[in-house]
Kinemage of the C-alpha trace (Angstrom):
@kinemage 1
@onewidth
@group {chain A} dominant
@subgroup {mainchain}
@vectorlist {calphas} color= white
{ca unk a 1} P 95.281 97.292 127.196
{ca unk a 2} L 96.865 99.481 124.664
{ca unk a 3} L 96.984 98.545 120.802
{ca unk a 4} L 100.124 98.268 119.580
{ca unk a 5} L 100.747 98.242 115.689
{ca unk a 6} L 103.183 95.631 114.760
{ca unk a 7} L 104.807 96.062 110.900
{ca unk a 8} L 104.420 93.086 109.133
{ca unk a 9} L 107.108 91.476 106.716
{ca unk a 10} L 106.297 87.896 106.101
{ca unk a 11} L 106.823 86.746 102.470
{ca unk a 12} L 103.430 85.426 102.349
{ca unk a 13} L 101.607 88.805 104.325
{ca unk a 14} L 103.298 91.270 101.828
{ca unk a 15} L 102.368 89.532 98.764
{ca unk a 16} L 98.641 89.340 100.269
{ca unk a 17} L 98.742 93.065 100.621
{ca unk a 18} L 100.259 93.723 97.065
{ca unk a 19} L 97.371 91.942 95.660
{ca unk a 20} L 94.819 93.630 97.980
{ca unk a 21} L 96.574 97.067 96.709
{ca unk a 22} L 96.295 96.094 93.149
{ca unk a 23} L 92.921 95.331 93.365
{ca unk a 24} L 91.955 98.233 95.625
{ca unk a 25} L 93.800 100.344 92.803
{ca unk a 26} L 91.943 98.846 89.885
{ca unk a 27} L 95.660 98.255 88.213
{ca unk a 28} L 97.305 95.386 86.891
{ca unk a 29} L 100.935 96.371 87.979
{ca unk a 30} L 102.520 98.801 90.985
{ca unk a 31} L 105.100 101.200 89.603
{ca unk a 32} L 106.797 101.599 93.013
{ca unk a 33} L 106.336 99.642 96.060
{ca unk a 34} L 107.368 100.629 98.979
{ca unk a 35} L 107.982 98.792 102.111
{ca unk a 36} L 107.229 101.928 104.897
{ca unk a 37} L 108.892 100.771 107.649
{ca unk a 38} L 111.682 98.246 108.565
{ca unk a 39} L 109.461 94.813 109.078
{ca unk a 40} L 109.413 93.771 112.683
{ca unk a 41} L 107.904 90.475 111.932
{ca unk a 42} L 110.554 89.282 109.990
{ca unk a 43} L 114.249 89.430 108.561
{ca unk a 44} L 114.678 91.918 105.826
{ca unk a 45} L 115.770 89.800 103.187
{ca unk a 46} L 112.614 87.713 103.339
{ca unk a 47} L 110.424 90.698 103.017
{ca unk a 48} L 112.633 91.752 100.139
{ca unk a 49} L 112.705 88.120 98.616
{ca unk a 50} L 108.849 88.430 98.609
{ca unk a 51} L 108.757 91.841 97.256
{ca unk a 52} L 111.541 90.255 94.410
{ca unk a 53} L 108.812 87.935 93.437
{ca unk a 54} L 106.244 90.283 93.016
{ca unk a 55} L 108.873 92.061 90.284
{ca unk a 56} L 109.388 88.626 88.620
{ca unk a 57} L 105.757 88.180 88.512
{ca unk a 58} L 105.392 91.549 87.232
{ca unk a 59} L 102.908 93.052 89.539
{ca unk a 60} L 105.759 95.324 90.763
{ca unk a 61} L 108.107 97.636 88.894
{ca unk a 62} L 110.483 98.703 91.197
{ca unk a 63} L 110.744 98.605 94.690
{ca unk a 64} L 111.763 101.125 97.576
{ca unk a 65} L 111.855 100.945 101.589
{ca unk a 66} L 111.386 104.080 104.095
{ca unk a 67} L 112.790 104.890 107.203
{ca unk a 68} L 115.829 102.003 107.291
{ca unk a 69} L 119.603 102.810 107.602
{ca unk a 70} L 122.593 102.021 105.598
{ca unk a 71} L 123.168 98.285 107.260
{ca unk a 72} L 119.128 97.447 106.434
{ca unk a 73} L 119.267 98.394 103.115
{ca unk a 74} L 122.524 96.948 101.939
{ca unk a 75} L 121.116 93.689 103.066
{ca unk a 76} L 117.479 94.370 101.065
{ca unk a 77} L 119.479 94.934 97.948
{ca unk a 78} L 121.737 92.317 98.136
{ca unk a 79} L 118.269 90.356 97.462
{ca unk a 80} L 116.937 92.759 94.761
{ca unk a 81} L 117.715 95.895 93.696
{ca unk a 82} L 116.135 99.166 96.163
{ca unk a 83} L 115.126 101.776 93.882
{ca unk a 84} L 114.076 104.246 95.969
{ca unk a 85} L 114.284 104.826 99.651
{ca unk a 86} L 112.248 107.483 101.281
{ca unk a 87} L 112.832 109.212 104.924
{ca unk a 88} L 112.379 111.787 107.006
{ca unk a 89} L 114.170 115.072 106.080
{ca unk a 90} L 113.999 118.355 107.260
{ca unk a 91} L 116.086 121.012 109.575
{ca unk a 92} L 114.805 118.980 112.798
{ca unk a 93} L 115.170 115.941 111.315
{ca unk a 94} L 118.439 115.065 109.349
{ca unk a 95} L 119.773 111.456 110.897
{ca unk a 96} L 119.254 110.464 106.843
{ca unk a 97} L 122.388 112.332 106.296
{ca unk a 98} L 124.427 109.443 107.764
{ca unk a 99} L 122.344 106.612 107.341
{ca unk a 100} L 120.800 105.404 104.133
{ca unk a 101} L 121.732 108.300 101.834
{ca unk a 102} L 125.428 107.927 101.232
{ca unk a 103} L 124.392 103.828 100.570
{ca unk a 104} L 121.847 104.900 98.528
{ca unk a 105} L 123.854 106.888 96.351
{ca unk a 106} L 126.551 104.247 96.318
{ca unk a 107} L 123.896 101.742 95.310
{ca unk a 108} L 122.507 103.902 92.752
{ca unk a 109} L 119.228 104.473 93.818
{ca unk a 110} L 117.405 107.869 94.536
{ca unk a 111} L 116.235 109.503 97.815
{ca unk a 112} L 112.974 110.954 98.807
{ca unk a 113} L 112.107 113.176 101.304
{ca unk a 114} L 109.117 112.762 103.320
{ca unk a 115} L 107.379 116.023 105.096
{ca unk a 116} L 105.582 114.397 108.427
{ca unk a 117} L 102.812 117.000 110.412
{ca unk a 118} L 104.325 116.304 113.201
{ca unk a 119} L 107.465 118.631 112.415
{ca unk a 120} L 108.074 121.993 114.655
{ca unk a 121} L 107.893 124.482 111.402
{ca unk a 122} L 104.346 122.738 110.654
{ca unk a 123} L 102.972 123.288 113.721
{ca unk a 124} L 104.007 126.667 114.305
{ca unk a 125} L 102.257 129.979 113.638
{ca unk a 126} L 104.146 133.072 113.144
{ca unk a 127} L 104.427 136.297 114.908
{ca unk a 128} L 100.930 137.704 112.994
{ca unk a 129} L 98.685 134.210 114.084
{ca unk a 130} L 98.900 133.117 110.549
{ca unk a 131} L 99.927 129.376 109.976
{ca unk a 132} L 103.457 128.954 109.380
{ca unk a 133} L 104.276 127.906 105.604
């Protein structure tokens, strides 16, 4: 049987893991938490509700989601305000373009651009054997 990772979004799972984070950290607040990956485990609006309390409670600062679309994060920030939202970008990847980043700007919130290894120009070398850079 193959493991299968499931992404978690329960109010009371991502509150556990804010504290383990916090404590793992040796902080008493997170600037910016992020949410990595649209929760599979349960609606968006709970996982942002939770990650709302954690602002009121002030362990939290501000708080961003990766990887969701325009539709996903409209409804997160009709809970509490997305600060940030971070995706894939590159030349091979661009689908950002016409997802979250025209609500994101309309929201006010800023983009990020995340770099994964598993992009073509990373893995290449050039003509000479020399890692691409």
């Amino acid at each position: 049987m193959r493991w299968q990772r499931v992404i978690r979004g329960e109010a009371a799972y991502v509150k556990r893991a804010c504290e383990a984070s916090l404590l793992r950290l040796g902080v008493d607040v997170i600037d910016l938490y992020y949410l990595h990956r649209p929760p599979q485990t349960a609606e968006i609006e709970e996982t942002a509700g939770a990650m709302a309390d954690l602002v009121k409670e002030g362990k939290v600062r501000y708080l961003g989601l990766s990887e969701v679309d325009d539709a996903l994060l409209r409804r997160a920030h009709a809970v509490h305000p997305i600060t940030a939202v971070q995706s894939e970008f590159s030349l091979w990847t661009r689908e950002v373009e016409t997802t979250a980043l025209g609500a994101m700007r309309e929201l006010g919130g800023r983009t990020s651009a995340r770099w994964t290894s598993s992009s073509p120009a990373r893995n290449s070398r050039s003509s000479a054997g020399s890692p691409a850079r």
